[in-house]
N, C-alpha and C positions, 0 to 999 in steps of 0.2 A: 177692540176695534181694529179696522185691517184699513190703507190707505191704499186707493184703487186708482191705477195707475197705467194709461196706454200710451205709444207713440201714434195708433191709429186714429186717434182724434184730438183735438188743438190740445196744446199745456196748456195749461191756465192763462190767465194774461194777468191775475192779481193773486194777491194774498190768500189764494183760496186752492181745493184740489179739486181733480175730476170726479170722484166720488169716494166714499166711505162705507164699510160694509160692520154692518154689528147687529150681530147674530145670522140670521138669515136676509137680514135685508138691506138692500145696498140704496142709496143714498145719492144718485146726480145730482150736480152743479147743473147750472144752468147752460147748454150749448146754445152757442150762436151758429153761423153758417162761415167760420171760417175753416178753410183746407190747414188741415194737419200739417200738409205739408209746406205750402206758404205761408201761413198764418194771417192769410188775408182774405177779407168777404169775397164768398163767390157765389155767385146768382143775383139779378138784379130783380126778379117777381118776388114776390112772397111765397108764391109755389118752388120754384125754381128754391131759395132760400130754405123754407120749410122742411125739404127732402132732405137736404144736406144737414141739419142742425138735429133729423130724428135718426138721420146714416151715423152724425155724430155719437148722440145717445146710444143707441144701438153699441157701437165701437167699446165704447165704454162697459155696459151691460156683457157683452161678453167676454172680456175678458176677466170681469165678474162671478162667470160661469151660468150665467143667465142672455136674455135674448127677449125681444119686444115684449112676447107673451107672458113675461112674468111681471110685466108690469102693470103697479097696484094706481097710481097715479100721476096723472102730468099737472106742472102749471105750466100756462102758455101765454107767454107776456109779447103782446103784439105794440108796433109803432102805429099802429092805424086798425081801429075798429073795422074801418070798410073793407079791410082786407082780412076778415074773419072767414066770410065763402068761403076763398080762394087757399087762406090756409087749410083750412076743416077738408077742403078736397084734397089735400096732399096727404092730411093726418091720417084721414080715413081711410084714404088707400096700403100707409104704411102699415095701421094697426088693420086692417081687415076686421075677421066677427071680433076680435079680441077686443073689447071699450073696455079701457080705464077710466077710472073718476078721474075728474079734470076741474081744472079751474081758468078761464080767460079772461084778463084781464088787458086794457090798454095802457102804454105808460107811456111816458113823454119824449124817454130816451132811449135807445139799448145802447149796451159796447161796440164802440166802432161804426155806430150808424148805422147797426143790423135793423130787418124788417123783424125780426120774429128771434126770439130764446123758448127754449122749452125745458124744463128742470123734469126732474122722474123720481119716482121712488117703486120699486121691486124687489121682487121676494124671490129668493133662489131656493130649491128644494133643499130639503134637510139632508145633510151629509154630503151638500158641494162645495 
């Protein structure tokens, strides 16, 4: 197993890492919508939010050796069901024809008061 590690998208904020890779396939944590660089929530829509938390994932993914299209699936833990639309419009814009299996669920709370986390799992070609 490799520990997968960028400055381009938040540290952790707990006990946990940006992702993990073993074998071919790597492993995200769940991003929120906070800036790498402040480490603090930025977007106040769930679109606005959304974008930044799959820019996050992404960030991660490559320097994995991978990139949106190798991914096999999301979970998408939203603060409010009603703002499923409005994430599904950001999603969908990010991944294009590429759909991963997915999973959405509502929870009660995210980190920091975020609208939306999105966790990933992808597969990088063999011999990257």
């Amino acid at each position: 197993m490799e520990k997968i590690h960028t400055d381009l998208a938040p540290k952790a904020i707990g006990p946990y890492s940006q992702a993990w890779r073993s074998g071919n396939f790597i492993f995200c944590s769940g991003q929120t919508p906070l800036s790498a660089v402040t480490m603090l929530i930025e977007g106040t829509t769930v679109t606005e939010q959304t974008t930044l938390v799959l820019n996050n994932l992404e960030a991660v993914l490559k320097v994995s050796g991978c990139d949106r299209s190798h991914v096999l699936k999301t979970s998408v833990f939203l603060k409010n069901f009603a703002d499923f639309e409005k994430m599904n419009k950001a999603y969908e814009s990010f991944f294009g024809e590429h759909k991963p299996a997915r999973t959405t669920v509502e929870v009660s709370r995210l980190p920091k008061d975020a609208l939306v986390e999105i966790e990933c799992i992808a597969e990088v070609a063999k011999g990257s």
